[in-house]
Every structure is written in structure tokens, then in C-alpha cells.
PDB file of N, CA, C and O in Angstrom:
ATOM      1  N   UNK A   1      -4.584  11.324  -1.935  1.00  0.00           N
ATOM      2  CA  UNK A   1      -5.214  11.449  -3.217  1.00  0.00           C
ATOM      3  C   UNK A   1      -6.501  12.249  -3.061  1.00  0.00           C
ATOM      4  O   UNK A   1      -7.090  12.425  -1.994  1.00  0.00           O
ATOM      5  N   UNK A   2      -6.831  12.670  -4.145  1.00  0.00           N
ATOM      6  CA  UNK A   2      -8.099  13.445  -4.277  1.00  0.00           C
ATOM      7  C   UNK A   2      -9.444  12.908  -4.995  1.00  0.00           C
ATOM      8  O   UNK A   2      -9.320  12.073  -5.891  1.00  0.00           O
ATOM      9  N   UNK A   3     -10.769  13.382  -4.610  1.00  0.00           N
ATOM     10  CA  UNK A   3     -11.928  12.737  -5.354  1.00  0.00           C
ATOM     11  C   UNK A   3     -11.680  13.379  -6.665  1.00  0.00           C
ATOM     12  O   UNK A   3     -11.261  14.533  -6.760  1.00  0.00           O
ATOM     13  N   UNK A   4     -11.998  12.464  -7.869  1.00  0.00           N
ATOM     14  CA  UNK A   4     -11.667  13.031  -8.743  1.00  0.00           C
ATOM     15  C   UNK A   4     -13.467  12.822  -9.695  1.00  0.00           C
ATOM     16  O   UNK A   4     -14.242  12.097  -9.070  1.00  0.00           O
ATOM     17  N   UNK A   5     -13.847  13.219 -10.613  1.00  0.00           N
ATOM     18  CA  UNK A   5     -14.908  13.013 -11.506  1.00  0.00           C
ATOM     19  C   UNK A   5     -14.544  12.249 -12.764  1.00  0.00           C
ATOM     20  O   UNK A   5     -15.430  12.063 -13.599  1.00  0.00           O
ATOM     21  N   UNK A   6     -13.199  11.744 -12.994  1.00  0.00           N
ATOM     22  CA  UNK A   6     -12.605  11.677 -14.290  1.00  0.00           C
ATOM     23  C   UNK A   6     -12.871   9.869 -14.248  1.00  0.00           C
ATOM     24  O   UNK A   6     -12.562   8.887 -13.574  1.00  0.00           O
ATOM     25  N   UNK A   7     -13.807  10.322 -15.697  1.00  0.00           N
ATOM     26  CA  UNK A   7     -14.119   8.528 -15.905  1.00  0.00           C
ATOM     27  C   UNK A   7     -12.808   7.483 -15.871  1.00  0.00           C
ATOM     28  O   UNK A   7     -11.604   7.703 -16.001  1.00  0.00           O
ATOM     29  N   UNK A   8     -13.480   6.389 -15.667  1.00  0.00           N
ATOM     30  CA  UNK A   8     -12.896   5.238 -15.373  1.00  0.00           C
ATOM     31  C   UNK A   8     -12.130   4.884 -16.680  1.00  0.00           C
ATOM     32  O   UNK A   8     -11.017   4.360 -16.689  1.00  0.00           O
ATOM     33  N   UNK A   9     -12.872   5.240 -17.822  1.00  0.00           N
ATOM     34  CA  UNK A   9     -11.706   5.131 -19.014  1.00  0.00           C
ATOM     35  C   UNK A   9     -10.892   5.535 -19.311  1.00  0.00           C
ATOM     36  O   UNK A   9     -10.062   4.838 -19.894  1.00  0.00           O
ATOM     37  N   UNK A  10     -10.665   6.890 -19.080  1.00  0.00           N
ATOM     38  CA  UNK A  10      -9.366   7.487 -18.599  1.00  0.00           C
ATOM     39  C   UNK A  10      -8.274   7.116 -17.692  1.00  0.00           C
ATOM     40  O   UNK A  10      -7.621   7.898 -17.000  1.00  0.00           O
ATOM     41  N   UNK A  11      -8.133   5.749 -17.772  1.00  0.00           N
ATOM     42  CA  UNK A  11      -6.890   5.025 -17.110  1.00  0.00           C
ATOM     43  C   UNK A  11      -6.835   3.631 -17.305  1.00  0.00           C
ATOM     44  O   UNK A  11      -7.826   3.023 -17.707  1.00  0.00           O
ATOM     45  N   UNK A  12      -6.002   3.193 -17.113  1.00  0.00           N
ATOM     46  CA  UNK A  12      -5.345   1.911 -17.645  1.00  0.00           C
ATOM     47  C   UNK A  12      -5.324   1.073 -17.081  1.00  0.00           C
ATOM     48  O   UNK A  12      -5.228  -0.042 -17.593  1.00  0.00           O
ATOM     49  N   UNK A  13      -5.413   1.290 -15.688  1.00  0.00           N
ATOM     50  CA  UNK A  13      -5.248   0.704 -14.419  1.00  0.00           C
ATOM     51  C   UNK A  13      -6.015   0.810 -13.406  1.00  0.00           C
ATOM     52  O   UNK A  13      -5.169   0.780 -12.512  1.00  0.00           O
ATOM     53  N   UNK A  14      -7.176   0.929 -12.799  1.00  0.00           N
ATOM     54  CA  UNK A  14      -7.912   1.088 -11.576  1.00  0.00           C
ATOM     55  C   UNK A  14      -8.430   0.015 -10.063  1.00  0.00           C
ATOM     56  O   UNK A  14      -9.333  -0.762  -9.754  1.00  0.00           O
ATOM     57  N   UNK A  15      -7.152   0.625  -9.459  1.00  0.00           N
ATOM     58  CA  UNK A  15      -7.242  -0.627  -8.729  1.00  0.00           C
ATOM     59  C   UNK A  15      -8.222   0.283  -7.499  1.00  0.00           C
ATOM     60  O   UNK A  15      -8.152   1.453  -7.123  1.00  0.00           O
ATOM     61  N   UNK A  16      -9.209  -0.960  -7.070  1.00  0.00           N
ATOM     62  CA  UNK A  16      -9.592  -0.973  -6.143  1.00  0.00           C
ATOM     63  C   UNK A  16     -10.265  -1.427  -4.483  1.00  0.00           C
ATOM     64  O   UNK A  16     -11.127  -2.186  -4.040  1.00  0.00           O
ATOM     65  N   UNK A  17      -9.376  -0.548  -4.013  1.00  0.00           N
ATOM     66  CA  UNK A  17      -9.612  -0.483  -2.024  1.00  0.00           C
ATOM     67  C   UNK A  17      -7.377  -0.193  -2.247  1.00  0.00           C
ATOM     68  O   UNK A  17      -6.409  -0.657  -2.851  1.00  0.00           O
ATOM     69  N   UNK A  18      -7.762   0.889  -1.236  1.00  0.00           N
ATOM     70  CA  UNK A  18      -6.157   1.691  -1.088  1.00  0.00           C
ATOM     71  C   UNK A  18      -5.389   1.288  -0.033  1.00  0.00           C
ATOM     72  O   UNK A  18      -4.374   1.916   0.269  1.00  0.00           O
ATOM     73  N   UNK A  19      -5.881  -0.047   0.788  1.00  0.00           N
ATOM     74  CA  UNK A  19      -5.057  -1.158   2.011  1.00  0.00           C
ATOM     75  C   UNK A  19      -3.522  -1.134   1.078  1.00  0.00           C
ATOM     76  O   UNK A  19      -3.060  -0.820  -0.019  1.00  0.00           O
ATOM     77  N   UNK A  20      -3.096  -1.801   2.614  1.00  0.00           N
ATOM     78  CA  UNK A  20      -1.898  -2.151   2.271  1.00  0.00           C
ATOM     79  C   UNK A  20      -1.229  -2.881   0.579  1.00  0.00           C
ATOM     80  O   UNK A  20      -0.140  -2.552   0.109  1.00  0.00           O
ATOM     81  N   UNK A  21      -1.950  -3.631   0.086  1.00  0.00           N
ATOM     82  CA  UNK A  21      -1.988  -4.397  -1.223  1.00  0.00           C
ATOM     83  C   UNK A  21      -1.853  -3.321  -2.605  1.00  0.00           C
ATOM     84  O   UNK A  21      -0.945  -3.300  -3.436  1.00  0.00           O
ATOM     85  N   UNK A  22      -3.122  -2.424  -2.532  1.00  0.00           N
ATOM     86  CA  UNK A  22      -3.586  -1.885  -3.469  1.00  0.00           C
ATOM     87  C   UNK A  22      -3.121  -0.839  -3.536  1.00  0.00           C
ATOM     88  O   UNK A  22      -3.322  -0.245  -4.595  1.00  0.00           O
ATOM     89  N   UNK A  23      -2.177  -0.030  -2.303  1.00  0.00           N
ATOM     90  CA  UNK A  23      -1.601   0.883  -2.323  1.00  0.00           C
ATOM     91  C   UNK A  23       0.075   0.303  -2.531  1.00  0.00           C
ATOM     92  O   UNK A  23       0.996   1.055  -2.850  1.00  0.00           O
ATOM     93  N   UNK A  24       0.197  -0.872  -2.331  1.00  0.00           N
ATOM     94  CA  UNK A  24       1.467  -1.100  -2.872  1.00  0.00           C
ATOM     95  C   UNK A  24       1.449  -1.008  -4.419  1.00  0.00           C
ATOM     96  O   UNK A  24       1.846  -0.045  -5.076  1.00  0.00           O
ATOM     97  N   UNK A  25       0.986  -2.024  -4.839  1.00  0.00           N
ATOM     98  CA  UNK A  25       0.581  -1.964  -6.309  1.00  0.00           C
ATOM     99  C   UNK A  25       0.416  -0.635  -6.964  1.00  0.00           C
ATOM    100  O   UNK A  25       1.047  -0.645  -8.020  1.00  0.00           O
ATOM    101  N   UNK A  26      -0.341   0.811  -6.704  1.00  0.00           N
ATOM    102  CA  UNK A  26       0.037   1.537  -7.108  1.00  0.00           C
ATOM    103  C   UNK A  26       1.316   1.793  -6.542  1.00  0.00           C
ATOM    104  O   UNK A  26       1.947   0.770  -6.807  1.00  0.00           O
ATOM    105  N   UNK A  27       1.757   2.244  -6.176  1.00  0.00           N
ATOM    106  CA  UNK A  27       3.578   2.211  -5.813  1.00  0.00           C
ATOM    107  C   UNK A  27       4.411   1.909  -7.074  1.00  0.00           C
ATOM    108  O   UNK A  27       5.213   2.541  -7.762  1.00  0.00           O
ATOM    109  N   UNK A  28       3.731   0.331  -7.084  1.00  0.00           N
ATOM    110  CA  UNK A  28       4.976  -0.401  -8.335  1.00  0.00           C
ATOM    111  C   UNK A  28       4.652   0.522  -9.359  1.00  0.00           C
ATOM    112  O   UNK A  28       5.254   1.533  -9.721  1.00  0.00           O
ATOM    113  N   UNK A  29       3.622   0.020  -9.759  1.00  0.00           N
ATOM    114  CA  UNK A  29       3.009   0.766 -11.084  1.00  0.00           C
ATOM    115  C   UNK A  29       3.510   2.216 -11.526  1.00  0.00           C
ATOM    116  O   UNK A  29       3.538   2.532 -12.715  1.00  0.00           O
ATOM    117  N   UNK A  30       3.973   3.236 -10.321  1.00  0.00           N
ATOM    118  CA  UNK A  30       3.574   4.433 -10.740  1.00  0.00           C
ATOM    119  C   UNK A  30       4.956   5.107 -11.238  1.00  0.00           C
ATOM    120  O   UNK A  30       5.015   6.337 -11.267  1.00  0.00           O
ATOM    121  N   UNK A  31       6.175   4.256 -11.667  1.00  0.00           N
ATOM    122  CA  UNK A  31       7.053   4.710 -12.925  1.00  0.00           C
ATOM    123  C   UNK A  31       6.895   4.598 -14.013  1.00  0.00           C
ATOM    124  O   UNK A  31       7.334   5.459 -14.776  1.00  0.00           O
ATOM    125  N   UNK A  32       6.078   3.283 -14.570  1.00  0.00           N
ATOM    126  CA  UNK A  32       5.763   3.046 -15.771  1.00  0.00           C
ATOM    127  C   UNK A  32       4.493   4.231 -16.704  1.00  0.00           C
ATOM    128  O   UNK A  32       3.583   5.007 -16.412  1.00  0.00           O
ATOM    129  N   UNK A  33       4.890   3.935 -17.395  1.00  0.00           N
ATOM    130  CA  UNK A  33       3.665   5.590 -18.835  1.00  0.00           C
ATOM    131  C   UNK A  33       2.321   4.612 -18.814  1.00  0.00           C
ATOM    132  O   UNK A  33       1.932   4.153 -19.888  1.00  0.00           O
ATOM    133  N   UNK A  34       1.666   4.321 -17.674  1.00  0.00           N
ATOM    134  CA  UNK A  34       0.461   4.416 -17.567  1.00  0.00           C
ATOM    135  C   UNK A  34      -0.210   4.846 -16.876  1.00  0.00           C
ATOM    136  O   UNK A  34       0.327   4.954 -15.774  1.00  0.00           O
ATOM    137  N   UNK A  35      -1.632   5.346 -16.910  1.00  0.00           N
ATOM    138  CA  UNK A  35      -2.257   6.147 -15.860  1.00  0.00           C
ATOM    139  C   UNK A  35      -3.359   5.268 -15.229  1.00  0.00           C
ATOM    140  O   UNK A  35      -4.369   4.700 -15.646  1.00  0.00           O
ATOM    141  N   UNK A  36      -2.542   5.440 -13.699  1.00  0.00           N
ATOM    142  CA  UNK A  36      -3.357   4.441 -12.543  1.00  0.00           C
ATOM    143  C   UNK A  36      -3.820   5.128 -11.873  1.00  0.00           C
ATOM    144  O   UNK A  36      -3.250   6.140 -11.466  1.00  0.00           O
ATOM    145  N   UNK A  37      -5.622   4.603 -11.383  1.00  0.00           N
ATOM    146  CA  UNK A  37      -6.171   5.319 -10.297  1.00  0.00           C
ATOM    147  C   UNK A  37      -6.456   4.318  -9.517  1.00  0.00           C
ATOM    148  O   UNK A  37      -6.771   3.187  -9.885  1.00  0.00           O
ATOM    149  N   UNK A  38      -6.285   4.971  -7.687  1.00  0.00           N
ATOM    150  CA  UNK A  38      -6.604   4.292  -6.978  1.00  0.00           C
ATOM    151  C   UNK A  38      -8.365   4.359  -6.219  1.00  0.00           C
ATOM    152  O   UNK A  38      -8.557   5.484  -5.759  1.00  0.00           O
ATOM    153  N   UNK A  39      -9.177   3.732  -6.091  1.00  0.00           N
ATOM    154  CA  UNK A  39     -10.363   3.955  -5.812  1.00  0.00           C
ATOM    155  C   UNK A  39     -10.534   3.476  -4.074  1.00  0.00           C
ATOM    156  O   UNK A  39     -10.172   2.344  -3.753  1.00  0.00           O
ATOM    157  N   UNK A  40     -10.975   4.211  -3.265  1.00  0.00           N
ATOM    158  CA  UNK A  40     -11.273   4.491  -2.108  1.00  0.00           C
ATOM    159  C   UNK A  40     -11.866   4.864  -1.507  1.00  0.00           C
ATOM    160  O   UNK A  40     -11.840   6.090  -1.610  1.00  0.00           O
ATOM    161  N   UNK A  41     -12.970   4.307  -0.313  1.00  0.00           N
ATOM    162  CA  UNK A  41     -13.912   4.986  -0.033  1.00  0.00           C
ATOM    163  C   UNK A  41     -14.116   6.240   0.920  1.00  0.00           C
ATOM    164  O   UNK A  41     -14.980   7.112   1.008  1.00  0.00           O
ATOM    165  N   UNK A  42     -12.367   5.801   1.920  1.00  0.00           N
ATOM    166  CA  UNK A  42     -12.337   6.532   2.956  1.00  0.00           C
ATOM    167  C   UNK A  42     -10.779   7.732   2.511  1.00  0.00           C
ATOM    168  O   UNK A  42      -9.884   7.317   1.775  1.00  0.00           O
ATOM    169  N   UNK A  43     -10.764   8.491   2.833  1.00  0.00           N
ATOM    170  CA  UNK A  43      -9.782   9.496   2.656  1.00  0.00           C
ATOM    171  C   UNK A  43      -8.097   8.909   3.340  1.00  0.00           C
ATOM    172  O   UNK A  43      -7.869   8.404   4.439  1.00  0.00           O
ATOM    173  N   UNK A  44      -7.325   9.160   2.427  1.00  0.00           N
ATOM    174  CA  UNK A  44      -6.014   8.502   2.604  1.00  0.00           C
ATOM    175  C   UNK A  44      -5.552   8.899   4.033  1.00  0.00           C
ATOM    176  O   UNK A  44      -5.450  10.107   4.250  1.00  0.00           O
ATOM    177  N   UNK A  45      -5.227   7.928   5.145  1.00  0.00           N
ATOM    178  CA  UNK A  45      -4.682   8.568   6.330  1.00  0.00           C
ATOM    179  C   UNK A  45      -5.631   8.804   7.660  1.00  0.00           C
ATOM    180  O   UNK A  45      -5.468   9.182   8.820  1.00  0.00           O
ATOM    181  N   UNK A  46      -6.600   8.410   6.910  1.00  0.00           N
ATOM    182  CA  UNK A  46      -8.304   8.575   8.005  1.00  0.00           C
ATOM    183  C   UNK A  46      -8.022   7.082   8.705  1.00  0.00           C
ATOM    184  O   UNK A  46      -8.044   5.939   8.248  1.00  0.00           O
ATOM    185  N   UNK A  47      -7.779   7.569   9.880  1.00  0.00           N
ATOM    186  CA  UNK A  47      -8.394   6.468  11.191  1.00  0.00           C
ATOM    187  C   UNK A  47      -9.827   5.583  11.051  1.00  0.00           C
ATOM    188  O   UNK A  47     -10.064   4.542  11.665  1.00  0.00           O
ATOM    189  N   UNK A  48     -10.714   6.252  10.099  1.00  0.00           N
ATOM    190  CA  UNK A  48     -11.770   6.029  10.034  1.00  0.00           C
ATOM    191  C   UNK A  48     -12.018   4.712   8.477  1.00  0.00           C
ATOM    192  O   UNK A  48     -13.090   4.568   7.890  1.00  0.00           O
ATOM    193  N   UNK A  49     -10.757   3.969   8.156  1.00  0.00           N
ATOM    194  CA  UNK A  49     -10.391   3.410   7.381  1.00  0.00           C
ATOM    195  C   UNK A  49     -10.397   2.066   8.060  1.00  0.00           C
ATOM    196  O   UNK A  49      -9.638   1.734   8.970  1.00  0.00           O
ATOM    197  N   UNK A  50     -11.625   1.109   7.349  1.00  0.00           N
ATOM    198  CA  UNK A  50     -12.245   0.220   7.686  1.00  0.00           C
ATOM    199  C   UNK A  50     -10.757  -0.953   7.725  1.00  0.00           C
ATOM    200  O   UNK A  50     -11.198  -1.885   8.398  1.00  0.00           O
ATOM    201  N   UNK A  51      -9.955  -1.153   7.514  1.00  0.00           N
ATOM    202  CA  UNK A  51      -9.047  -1.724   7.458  1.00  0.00           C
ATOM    203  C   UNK A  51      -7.649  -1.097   8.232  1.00  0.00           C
ATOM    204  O   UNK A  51      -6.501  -1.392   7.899  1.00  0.00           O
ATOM    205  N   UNK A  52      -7.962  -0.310   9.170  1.00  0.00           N
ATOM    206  CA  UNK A  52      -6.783   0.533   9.560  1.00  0.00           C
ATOM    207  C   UNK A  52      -7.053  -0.354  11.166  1.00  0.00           C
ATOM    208  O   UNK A  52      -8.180  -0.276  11.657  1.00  0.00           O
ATOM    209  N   UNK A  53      -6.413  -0.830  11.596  1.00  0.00           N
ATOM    210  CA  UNK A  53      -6.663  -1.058  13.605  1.00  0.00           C
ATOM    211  C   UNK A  53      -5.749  -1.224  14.249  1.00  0.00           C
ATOM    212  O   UNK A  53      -5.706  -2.070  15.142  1.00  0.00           O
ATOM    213  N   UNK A  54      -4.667  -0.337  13.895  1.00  0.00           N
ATOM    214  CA  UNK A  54      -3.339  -0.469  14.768  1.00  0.00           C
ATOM    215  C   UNK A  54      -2.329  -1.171  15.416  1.00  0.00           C
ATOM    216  O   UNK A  54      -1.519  -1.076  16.337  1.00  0.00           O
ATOM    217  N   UNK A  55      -2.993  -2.432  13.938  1.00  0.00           N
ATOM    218  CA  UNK A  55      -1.859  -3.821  14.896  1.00  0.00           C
ATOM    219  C   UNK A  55      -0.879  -3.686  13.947  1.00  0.00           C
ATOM    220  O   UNK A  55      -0.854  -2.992  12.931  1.00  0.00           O
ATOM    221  N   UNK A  56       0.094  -4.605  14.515  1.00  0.00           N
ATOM    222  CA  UNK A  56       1.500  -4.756  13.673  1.00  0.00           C
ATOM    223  C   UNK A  56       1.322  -5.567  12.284  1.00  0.00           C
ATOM    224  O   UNK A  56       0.675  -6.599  12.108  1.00  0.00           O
ATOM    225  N   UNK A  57       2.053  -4.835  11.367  1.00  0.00           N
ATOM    226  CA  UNK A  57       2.077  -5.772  10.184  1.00  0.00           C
ATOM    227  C   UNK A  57       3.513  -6.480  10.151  1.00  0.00           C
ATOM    228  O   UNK A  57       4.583  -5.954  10.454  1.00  0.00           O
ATOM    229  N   UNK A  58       3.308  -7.726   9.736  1.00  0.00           N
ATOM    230  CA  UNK A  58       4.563  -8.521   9.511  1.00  0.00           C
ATOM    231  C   UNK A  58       4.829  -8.916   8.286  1.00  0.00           C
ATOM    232  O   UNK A  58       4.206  -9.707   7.578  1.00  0.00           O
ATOM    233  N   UNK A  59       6.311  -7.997   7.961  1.00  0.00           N
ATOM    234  CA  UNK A  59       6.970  -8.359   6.540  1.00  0.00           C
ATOM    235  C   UNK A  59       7.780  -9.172   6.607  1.00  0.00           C
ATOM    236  O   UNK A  59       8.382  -8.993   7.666  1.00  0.00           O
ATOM    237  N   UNK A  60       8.322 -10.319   5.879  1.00  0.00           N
ATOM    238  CA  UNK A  60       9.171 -11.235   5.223  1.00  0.00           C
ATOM    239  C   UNK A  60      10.408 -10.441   4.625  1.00  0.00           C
ATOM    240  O   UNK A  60      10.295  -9.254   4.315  1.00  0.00           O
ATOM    241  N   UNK A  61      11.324 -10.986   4.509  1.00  0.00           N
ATOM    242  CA  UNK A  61      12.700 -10.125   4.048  1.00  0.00           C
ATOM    243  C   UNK A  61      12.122 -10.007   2.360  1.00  0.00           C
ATOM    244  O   UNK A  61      12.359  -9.016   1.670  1.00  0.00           O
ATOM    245  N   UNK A  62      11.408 -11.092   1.912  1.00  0.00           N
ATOM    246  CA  UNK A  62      11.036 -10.866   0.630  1.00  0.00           C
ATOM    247  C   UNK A  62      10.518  -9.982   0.285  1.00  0.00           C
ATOM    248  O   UNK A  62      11.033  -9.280  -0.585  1.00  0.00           O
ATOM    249  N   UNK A  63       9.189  -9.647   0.886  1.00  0.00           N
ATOM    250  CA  UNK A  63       8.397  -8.288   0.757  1.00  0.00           C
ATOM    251  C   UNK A  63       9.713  -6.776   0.968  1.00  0.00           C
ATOM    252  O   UNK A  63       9.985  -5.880   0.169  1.00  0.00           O
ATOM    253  N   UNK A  64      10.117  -6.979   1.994  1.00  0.00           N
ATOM    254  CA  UNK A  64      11.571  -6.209   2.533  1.00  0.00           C
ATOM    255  C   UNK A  64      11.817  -5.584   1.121  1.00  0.00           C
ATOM    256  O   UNK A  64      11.654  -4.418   0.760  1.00  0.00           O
ATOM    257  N   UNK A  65      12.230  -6.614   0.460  1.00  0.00           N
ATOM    258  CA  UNK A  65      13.076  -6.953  -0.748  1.00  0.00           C
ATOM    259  C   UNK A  65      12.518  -5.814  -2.179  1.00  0.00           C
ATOM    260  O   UNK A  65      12.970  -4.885  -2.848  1.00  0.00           O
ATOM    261  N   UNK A  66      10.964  -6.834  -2.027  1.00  0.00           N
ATOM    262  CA  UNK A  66       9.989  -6.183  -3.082  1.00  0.00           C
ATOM    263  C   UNK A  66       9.596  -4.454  -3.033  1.00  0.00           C
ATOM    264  O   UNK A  66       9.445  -3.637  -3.941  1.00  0.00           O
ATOM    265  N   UNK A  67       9.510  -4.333  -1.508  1.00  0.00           N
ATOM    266  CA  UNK A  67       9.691  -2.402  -0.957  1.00  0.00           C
ATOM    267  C   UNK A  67      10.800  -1.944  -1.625  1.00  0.00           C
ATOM    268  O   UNK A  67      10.806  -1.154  -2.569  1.00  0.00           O
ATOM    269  N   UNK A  68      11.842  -2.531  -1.036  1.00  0.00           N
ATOM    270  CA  UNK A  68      13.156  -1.748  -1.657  1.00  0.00           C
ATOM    271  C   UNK A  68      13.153  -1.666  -3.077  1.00  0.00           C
ATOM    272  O   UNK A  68      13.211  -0.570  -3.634  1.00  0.00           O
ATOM    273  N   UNK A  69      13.093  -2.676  -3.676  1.00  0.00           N
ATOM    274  CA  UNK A  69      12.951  -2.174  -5.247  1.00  0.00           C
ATOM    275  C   UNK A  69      11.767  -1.276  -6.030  1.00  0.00           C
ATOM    276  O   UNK A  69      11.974  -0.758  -7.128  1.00  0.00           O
ATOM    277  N   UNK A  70      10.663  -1.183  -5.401  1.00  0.00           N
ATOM    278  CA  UNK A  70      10.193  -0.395  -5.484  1.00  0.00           C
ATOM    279  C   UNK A  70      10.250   1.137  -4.847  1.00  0.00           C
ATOM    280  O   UNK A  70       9.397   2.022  -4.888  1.00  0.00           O
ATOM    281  N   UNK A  71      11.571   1.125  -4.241  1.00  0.00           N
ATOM    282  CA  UNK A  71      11.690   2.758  -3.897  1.00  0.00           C
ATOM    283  C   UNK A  71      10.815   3.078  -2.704  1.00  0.00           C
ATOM    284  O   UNK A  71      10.836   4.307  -2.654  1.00  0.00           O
ATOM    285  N   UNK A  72      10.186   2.706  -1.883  1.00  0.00           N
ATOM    286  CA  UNK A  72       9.483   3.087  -0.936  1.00  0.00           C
ATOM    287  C   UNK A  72      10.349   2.333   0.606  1.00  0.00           C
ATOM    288  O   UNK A  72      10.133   2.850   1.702  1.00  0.00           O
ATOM    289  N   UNK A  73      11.038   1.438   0.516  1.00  0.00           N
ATOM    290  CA  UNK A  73      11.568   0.911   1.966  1.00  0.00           C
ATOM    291  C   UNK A  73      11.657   2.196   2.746  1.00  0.00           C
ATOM    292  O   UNK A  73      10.957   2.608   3.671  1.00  0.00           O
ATOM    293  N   UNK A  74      12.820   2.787   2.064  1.00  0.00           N
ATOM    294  CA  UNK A  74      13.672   3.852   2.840  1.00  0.00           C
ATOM    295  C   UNK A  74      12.822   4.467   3.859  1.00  0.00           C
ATOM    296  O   UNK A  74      13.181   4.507   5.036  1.00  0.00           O
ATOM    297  N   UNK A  75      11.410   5.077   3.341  1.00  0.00           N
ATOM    298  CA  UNK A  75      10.522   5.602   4.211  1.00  0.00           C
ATOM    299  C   UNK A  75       9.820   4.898   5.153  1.00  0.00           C
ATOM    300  O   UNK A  75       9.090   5.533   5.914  1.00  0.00           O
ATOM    301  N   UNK A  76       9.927   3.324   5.278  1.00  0.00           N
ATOM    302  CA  UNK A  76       9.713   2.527   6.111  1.00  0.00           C
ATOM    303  C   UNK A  76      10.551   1.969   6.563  1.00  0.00           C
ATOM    304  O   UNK A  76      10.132   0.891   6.985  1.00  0.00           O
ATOM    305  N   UNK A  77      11.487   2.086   6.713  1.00  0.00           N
ATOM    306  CA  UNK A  77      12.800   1.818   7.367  1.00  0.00           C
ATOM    307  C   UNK A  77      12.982   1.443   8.705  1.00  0.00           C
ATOM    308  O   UNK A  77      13.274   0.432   9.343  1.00  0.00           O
ATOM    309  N   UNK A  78      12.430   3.807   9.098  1.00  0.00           N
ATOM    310  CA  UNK A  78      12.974   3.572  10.293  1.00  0.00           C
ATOM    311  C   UNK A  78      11.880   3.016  11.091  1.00  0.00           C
ATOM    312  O   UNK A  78      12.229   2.797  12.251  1.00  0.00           O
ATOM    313  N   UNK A  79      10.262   2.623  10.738  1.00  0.00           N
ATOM    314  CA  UNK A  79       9.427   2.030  11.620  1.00  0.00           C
ATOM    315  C   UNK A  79       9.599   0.975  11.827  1.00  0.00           C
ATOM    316  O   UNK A  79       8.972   0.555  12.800  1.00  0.00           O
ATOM    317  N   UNK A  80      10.577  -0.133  11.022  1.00  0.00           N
ATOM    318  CA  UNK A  80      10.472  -1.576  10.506  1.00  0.00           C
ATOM    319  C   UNK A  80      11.424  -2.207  11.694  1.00  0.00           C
ATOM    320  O   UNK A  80      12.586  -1.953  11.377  1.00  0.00           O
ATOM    321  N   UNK A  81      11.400  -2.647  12.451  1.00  0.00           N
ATOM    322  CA  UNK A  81      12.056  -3.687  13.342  1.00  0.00           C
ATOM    323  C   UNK A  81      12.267  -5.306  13.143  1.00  0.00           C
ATOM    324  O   UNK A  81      11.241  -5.858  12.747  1.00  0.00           O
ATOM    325  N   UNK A  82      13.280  -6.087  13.318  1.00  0.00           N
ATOM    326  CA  UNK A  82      13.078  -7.382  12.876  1.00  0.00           C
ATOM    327  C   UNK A  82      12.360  -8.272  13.921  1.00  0.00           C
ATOM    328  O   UNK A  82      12.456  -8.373  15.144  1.00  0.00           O
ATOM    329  N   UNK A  83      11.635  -8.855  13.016  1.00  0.00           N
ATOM    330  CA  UNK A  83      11.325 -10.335  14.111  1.00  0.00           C
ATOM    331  C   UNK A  83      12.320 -11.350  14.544  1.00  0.00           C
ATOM    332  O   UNK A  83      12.915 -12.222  13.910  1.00  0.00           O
ATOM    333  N   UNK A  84      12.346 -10.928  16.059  1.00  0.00           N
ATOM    334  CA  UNK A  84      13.269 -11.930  16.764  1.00  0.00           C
ATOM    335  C   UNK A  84      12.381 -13.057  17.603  1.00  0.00           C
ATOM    336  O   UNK A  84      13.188 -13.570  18.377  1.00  0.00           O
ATOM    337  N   UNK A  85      11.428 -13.504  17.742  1.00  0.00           N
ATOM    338  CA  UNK A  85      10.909 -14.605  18.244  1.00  0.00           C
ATOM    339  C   UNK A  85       9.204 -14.162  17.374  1.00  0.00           C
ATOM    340  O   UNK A  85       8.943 -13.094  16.821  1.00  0.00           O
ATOM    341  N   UNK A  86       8.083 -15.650  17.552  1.00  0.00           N
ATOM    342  CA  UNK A  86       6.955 -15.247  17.160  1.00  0.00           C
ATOM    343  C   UNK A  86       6.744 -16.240  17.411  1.00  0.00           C
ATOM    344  O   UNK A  86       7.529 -17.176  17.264  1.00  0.00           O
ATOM    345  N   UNK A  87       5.160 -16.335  18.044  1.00  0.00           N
ATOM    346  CA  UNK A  87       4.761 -17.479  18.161  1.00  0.00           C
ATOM    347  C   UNK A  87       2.854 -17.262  17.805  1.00  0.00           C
ATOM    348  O   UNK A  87       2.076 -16.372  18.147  1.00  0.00           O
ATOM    349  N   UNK A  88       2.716 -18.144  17.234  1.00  0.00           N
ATOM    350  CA  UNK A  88       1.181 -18.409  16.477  1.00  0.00           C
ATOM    351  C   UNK A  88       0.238 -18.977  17.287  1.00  0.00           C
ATOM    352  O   UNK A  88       0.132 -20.107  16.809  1.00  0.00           O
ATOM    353  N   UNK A  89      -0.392 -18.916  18.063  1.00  0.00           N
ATOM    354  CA  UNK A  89      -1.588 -19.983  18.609  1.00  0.00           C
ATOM    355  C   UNK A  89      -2.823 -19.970  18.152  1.00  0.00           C
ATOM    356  O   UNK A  89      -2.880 -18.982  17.420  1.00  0.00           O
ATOM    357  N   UNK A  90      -3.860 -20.509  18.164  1.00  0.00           N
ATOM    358  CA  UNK A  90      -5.288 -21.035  17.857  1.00  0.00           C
ATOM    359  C   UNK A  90      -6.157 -20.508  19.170  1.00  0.00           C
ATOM    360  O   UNK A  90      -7.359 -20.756  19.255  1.00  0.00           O
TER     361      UNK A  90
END
């Protein structure tokens, strides 16, 4: 995405921080006839993204589920591996 100048009233929707959450959410959102902006401090794809640190994220077949219907799995597909053991400690 790009910095844009275009007021905040000019959209319907402004979600903000572009993490995993807020960039899903635009995802869903972005078939429906409203205009969503996403607000961000760091540039999409920057290492330098206070929430970026290279660990594994773990999806649920549900989330799985919720990707696929939103049209985006496919492109996460081929990174997505299943969990075959996991263990939690303190």
C-alpha cells in the first residue's frame, strides 16, 4: 500500500496496525462496495515491522477454513504445513 493524504472520512472502514489481524480483515472486507483503508506505520513487507520476528504462526483448520473463504489460502498454501505434534511449556 501507499501513503496516502486522503482524509479519514473518505472511507468507511479504517482499520488500524496492518499485522496479521488487520491485514486479514482488510482481505475479508475488500469485495464488498466499501472503501477500506489500512493505517500503518511501517511500509508493507519491511523487516523493520515492529511485529514481524520470524517465528512460526499457528493456524487452526478453522482459520484454514476462514483463509479459504476468503480467497487468500491458495497463496498460503504452499508455506502452510500441518501440525503433527506440539507441545506448550511455562
Amino acid at each position: 500500500m501507499t501513503r496516502s493524504n486522503i482524509p479519514a472520512e473518505q472511507f468507511d472502514v479504517l482499520i488500524v496496525g496492518g499485522g496479521l489481524v488487520g491485514a486479514s480483515l482488510a482481505a475479508a472486507l475488500a469485495p464488498l462496495p466499501i472503501r477500506v483503508a489500512v493505517v500503518e506505520a511501517v511500509p508493507f513487507g519491511s523487516r523493520a515491522q515492529p511485529s514481524f520476528d520470524d517465528r512460526i504462526t499457528a493456524l487452526s483448520e478453522g482459520s484454514r477454513r476462514i483463509f479459504q473463504g476468503m480467497g487468500v489460502w491458495a497463496g498460503m498454501a504452499a508455506e502452510a504445513h500441518p501440525i503433527r505434534h506440539i507441545h506448550v511449556s511455562d
